[in-house]
C-alpha positions in Angstrom: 6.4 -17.9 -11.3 9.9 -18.1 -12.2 9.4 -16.7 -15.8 7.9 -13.6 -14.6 11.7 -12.9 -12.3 13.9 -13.4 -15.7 11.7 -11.4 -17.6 12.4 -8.4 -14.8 16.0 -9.7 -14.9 15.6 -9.1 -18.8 14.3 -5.6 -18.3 17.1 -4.2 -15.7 19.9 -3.8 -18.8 17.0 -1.8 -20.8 16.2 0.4 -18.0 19.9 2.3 -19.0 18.2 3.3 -22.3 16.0 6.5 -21.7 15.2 6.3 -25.2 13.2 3.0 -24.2 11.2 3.9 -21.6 8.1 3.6 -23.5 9.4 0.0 -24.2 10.4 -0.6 -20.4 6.5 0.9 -19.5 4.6 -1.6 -22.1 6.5 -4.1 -20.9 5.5 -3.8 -17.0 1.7 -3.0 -18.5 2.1 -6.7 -20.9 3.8 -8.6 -17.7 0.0 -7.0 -15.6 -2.3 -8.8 -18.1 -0.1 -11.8 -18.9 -0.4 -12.1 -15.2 -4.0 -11.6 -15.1 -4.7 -14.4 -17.5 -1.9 -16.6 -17.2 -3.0 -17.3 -12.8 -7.1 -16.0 -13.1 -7.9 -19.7 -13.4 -5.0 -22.2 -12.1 -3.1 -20.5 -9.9 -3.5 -22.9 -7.5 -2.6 -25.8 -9.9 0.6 -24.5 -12.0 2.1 -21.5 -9.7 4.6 -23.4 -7.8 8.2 -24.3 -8.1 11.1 -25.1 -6.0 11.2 -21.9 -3.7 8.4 -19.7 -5.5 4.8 -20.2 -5.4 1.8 -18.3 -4.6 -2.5 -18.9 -3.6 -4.7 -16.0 -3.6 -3.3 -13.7 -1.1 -0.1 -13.8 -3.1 -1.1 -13.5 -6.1 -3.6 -10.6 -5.8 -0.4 -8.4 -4.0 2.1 -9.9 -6.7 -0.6 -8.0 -9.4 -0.9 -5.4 -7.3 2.5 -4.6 -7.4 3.0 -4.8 -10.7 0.3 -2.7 -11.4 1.1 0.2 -9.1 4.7 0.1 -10.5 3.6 0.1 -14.3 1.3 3.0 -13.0 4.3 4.9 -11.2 6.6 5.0 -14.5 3.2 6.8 -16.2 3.3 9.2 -13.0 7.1 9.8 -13.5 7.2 11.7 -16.8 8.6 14.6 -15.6 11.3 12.9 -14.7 12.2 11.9 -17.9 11.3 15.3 -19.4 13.7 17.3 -17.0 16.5 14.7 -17.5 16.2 13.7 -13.4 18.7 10.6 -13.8 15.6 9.3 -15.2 17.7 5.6 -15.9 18.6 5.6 -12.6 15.3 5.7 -11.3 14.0 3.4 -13.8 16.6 0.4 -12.8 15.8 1.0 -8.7 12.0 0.9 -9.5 13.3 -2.8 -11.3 14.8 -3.7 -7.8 12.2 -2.8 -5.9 9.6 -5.0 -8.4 12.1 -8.1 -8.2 12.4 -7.9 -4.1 8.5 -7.5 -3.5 7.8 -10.1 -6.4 10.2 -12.6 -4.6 8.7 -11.0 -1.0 5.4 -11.9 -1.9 5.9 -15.4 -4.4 8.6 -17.1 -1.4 7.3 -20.1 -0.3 10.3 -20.3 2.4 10.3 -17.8 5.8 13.6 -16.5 5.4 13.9 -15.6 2.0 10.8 -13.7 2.5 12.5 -12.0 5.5 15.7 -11.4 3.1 13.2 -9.7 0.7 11.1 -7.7 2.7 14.4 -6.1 4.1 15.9 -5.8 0.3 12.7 -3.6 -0.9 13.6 -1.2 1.7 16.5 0.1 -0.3 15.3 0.8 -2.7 12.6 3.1 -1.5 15.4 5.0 0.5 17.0 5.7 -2.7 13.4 7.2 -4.2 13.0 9.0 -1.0 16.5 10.4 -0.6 17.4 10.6 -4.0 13.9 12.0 -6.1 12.3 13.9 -2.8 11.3 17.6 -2.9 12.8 18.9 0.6 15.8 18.4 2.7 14.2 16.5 5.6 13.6 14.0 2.8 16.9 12.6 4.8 15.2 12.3 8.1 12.1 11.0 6.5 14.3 8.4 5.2 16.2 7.9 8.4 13.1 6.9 9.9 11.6 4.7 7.1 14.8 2.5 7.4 14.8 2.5 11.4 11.9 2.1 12.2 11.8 -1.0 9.9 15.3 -2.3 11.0 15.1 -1.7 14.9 12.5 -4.4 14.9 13.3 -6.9 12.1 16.3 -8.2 13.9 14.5 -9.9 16.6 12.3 -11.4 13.9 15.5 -12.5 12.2 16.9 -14.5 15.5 13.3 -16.1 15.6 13.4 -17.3 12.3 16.2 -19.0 13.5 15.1 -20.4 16.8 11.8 -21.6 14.7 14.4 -23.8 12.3 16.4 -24.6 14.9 13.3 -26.1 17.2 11.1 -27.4 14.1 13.7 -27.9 11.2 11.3 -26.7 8.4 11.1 -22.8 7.4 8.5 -24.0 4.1 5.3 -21.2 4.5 2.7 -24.5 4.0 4.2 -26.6 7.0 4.1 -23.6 9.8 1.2 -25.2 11.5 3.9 -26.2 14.5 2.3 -24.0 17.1 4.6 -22.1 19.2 3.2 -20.3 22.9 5.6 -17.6 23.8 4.4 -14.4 24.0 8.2 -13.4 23.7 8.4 -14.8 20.4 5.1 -13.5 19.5 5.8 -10.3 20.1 9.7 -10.4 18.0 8.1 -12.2 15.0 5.4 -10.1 14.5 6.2 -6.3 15.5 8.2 -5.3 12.5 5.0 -6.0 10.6 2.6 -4.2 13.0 5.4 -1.3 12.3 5.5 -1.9 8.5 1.1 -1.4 8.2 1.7 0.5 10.8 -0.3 0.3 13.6 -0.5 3.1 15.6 1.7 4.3 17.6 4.4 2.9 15.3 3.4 5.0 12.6 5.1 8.2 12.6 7.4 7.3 9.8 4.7 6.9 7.3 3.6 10.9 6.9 7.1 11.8 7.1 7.8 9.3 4.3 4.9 10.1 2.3 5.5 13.9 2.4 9.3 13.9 1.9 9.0 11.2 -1.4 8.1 12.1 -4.9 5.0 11.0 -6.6 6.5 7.4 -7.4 7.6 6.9 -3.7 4.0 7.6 -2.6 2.5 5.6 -5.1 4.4 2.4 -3.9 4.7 3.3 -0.2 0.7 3.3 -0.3 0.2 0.8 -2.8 2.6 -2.0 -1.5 4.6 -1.2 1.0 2.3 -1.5 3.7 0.7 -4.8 2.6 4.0 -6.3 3.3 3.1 -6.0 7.1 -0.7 -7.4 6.9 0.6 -10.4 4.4 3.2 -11.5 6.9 0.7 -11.2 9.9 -1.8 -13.4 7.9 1.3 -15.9 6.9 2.7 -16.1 10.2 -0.2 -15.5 12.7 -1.1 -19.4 11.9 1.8 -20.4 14.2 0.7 -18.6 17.1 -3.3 -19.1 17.0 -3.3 -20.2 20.7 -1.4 -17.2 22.2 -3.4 -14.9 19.4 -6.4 -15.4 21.0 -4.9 -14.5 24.6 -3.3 -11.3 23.4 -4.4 -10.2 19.7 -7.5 -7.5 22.0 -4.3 -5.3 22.8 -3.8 -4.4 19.5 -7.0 -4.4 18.0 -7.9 -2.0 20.9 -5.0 0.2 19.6 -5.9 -0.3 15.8 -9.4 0.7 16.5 -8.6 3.8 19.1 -5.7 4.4 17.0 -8.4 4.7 14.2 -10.5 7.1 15.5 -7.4 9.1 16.7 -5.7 9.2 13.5 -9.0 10.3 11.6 -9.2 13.6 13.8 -5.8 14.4 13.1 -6.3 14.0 9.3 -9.3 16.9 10.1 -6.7 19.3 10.9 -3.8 18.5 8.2 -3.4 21.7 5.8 -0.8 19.7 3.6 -2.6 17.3 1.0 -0.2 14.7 1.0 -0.3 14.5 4.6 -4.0 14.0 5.2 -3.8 11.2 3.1 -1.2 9.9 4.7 -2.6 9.6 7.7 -5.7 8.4 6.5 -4.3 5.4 5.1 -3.0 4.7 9.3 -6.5 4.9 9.8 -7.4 2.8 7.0 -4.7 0.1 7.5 -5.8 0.1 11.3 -8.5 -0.8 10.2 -7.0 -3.9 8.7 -5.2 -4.8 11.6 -8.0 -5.1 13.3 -9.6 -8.0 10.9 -6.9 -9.9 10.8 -6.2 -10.1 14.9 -9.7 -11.3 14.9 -8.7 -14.5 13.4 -11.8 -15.2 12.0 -12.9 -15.9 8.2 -14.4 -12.6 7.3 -11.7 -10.6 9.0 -9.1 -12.1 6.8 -11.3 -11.8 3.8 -12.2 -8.2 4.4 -8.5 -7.3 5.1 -7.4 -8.9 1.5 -10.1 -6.4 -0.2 -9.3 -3.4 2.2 -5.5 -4.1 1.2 -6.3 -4.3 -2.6 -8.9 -1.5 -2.7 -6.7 1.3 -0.4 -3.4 0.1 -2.6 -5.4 1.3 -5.3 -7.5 4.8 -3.6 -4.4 5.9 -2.1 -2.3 5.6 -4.5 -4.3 7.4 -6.8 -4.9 10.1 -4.2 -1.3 11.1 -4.5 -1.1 11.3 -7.9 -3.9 14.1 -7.8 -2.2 15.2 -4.7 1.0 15.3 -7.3 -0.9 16.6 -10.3 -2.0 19.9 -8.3 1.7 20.2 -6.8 3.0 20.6 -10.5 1.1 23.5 -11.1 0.1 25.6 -8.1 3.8 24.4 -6.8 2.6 24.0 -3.4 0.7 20.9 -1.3 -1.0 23.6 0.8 -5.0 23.1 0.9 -5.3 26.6 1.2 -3.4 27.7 -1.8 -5.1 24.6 -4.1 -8.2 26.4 -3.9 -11.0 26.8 -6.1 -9.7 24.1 -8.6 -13.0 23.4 -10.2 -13.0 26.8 -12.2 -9.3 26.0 -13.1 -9.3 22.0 -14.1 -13.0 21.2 -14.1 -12.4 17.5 -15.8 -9.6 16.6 -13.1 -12.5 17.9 -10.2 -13.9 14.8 -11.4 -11.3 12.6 -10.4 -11.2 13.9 -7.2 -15.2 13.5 -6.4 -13.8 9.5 -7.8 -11.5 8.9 -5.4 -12.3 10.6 -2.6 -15.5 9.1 -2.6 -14.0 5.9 -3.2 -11.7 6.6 -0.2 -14.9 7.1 2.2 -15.9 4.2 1.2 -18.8 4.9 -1.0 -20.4 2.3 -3.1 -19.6 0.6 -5.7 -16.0 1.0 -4.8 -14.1 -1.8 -3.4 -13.5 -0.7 0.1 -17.2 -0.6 0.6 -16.9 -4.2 0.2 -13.7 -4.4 2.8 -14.9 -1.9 5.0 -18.2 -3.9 5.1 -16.3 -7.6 6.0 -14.1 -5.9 8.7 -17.1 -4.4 10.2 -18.6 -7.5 10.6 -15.8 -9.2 11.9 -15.1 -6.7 14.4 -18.4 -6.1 15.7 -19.1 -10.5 15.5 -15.6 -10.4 17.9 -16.7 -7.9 20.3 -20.2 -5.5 20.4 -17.8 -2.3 21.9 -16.3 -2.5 18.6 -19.5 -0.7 17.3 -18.7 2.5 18.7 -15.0 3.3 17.5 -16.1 1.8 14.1 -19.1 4.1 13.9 -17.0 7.1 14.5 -13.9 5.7 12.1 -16.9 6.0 9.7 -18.2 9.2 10.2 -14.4 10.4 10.3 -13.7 9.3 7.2 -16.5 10.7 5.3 -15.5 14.0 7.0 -12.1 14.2 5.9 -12.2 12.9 2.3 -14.8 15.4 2.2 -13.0 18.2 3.5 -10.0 17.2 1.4 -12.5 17.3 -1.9 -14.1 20.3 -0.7 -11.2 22.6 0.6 -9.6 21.7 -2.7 -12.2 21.8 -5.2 -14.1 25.3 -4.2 -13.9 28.7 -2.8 -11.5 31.5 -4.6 -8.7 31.0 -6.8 -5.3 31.4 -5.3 -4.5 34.6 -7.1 -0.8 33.9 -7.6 -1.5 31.5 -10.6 -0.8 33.0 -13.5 -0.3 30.3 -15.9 -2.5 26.9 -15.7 -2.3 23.4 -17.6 -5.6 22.1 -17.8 -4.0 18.2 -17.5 -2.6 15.5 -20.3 -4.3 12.4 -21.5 -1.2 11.4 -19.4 -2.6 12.2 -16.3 -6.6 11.3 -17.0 -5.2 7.5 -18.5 -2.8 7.9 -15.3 -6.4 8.2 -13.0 -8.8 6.0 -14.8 -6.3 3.1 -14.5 -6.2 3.4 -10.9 -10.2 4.1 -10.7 -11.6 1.5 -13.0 -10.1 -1.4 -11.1 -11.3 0.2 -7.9 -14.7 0.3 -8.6 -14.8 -2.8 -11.3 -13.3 -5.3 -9.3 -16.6 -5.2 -6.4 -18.1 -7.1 -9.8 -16.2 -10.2 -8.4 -16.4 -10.1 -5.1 -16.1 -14.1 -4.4 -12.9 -14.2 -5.7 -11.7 -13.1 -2.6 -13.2 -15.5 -0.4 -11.2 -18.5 -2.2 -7.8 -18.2 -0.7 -8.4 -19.7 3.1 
């Protein structure tokens, strides 16, 4: 674990050299598969040290990471061509891999508190700094309050835990605690962070105001922070969880079907996927407050497979915004005639993001049904819808985009880089490959 964080420590004096960016970029790509092959077969034996270690749920958001942010520098390129303090951008995307590799490896509560905080800085400074509009500063505003207004009271339980118990080591919480106080403090900032609804009006506004690379790791990562500290921390309150966990998986699966009808009348592209990925993480929510095996099974997958579809998503969202210059459905019209090889990409992934087989979040979307509906029968009826829902809008996004006339303001029209297809196929292949092996998700409990 630990020579994966000096080899990022390496990287952050190379990031000043734009000349080496395609060094920096084959490096995050060699640390992915050195990664893969290094943990695929004793993680559990040789990935712990004094404060860092990691079992399944780790380590698949640890590659995860470093996947999406290997992916974000390919999505960046204009970046670097235009000269947009591309250096700058490269050493805060460095920051924000150290803080969620140290979030997600941290065997002890409070440094995984300290981390989840720390990666919120940098993502401001993506947001604020790299965004297209001037409410990128509420956007940002919000992203950090939200996050902030209810980490505090988490911060003085942490404390109060120590202070009762003595230990803050991840593998020794099984000291239950039965306050519904304390339930509520330790666990809201990450029902804001997936974010369950209600909470969630931060997300869009992030996701629209950021650049491509702010997207990508808002969707891809970001929001797993909140379902991997419910599934580390819900342990400790298991006998007040099953008292009070229906309130909010009423809310995730209302919230659900609520959030997929507003996605049905979004006219920005960025935005509908946004939302949809409130719908999809409520979703997740709702496994995981079921306590039961194949609700924390199916939320791993859902996690992995949305981090992957959505972020994706956004670069085609991204790839249309560079040319037609606007995120409008109704002026990214008719794209077939214009870019007929990336119309595939978007048949890929928005199928993948309806769940369609052989995709992974058939596979999630499967578990958490099962869950849900083995919790409570009622469940059937919001999931039903969520389902229907979701077809319907990935389908109107593909549709809308895809046919009908050609705005007649473009004039001038890139068919797309090998760039952008290697950019697309990296995100699709382990999407719809990784279904291949499903029981390695079944392993961690």
């Amino acid at each position: 674990m630990m020579s994966f964080l000096f080899m990022m420590i390496f990287m952050i004096p190379l990031s000043f050299k734009k000349s080496l960016y395609w060094f920096n970029q084959f490096l995050f790509f060699l640390m992915s598969f050195m990664f893969i092959m290094y943990f695929s077969f004793n993680y559990l034996v040789v990935n712990i040290s004094y404060f860092m270690g990691s079992d399944l749920l780790s380590y698949v958001m640890i590659l995860l990471s470093f996947w999406i942010c290997s992916l974000m520098i390919l999505a960046s390129s204009k970046l670097y061509n235009k000269n947009y303090y591309y250096d700058l951008f490269m050493f805060f995307m460095l920051l924000l891999m150290i803080s969620l590799y140290c979030a997600f490896g941290s065997t002890n509560l409070f440094i995984f508190y300290l981390f989840f905080e720390m990666s919120l800085i940098p993502v401001l400074i993506l947001i604020i700094g790299w965004g297209y509009q001037p409410e990128r500063i509420q956007a940002g505003t919000y992203l950090l309050f939200y996050t902030l207004f209810a980490s505090l009271p988490m911060l003085v339980c942490i404390f109060y835990y120590y202070y009762m118990f003595n230990t803050l080591e991840l593998f020794l919480l099984n000291k239950s605690l039965n306050s519904l106080i304390l339930y509520l403090c330790m666990n809201f900032v990450f029902l804001i962070k997936m974010p369950m609804y209600l909470v969630h009006l931060w997300l869009p506004k992030a996701h629209v105001e950021a650049p491509v690379s702010g997207s990508m790791i808002l969707a891809g990562v970001m929001l797993k922070l909140g379902g991997y500290g419910l599934m580390r921390l819900l342990v400790i309150f298991l006998e007040i969880g099953l008292k009070f966990n229906f309130i909010f998986i009423m809310i995730s699966m209302v919230g659900g079907l609520f959030v997929s009808l507003i996605c049905l009348r979004q006219s920005d592209m960025k935005s509908l996927i946004a939302y949809s990925s409130v719908a999809h993480m409520g979703l997740v929510l709702g496994g995981i407050m079921t306590l039961n095996y194949w609700g924390l099974c199916g939320a791993l997958v859902m996690m992995l497979a949305h981090g992957l579809c959505s972020s994706g998503l956004f670069c085609l969202a991204n790839i249309s915004y560079e040319r037609i210059l606007s995120r409008s459905i109704y002026l990214n019209k008719g794209l077939i005639n214009l870019m007929p090889s990336m119309t595939l990409w978007w048949f890929l992934l928005s199928s993948s993001n309806m769940a369609a087989p052989p995709s992974l979040n058939l596979l999630g979307e499967i578990m958490l049904i099962n869950s849900l509906v083995s919790w409570s029968w009622i469940c059937m009826i919001t999931l039903s819808f969520m389902s229907f829902f979701s077809a319907a809008y990935s389908l109107y996004l593909y549709s809308y985009t895809q046919h009908g006339k050609i705005y007649s303001g473009v004039y001038m029209f890139s068919m797309g880089s090998v760039r952008e297809f290697l950019l697309l196929l990296l995100h699709w292949f382990p999407l719809n490959l990784l279904i291949l092996k499903g029981e390695y998700f079944t392993l961690w409990i």
